[in-house]
N, C-alpha and C positions, 0 to 999 in steps of 0.2 A: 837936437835933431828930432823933427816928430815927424812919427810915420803912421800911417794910414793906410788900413786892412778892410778888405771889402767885412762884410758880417760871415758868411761864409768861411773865410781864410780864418778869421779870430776864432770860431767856432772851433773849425777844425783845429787852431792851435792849443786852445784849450783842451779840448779833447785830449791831444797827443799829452800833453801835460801832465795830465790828470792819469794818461796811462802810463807814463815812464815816471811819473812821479817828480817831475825836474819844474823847475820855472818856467812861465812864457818868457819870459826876457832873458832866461839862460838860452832857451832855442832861437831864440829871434839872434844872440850873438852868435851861435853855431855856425847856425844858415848863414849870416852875412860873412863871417869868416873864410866859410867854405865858397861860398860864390867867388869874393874876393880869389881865394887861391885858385881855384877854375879859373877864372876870366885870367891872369896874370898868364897860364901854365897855357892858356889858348893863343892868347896873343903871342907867346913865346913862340907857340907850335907854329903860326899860320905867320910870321916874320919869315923862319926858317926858310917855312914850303915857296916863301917869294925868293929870296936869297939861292933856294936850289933851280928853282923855276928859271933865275934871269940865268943862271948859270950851263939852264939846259938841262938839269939832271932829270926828267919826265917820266912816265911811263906812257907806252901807245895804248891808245883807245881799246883796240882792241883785246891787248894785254887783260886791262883793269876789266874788261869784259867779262871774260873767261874765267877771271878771278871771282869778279862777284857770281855770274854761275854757277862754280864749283863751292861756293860757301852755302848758296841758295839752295842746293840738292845736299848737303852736310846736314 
């Protein structure tokens, strides 16, 4: 598989390399690892929220209103 890094992104990954002292291609496996398990544990999340969704299980507009207000003055 070849992969293709703007010059910027390479930069920065050397960088980070050179400060944690690790390989570029040990972190370029990290990262795609970790992406991997994100995107799997999302699409798990957002299957769900349909499966509750056709089921009716919602919250009112309103409700999630109020909700995000009270986080926003937190």
């Amino acid at each position: 598989m070849d992969l293709h890094l703007t010059t910027e992104t390479e930069a920065k990954l050397n960088e980070l390399a050179l400060r944690t002292q690790r390989g570029a291609d040990e972190l370029l496996e990290e990262a795609v690892d970790r992406l991997v398990i994100w995107n799997e544990w999302l699409e798990d999340k957002v299957k769900a929220s349909i499966v509750a969704a056709e089921r009716g299980e919602t919250t009112p507009d309103d409700e999630v209103r109020a909700w995000l207000e009270r986080r926003e003055r937190s």
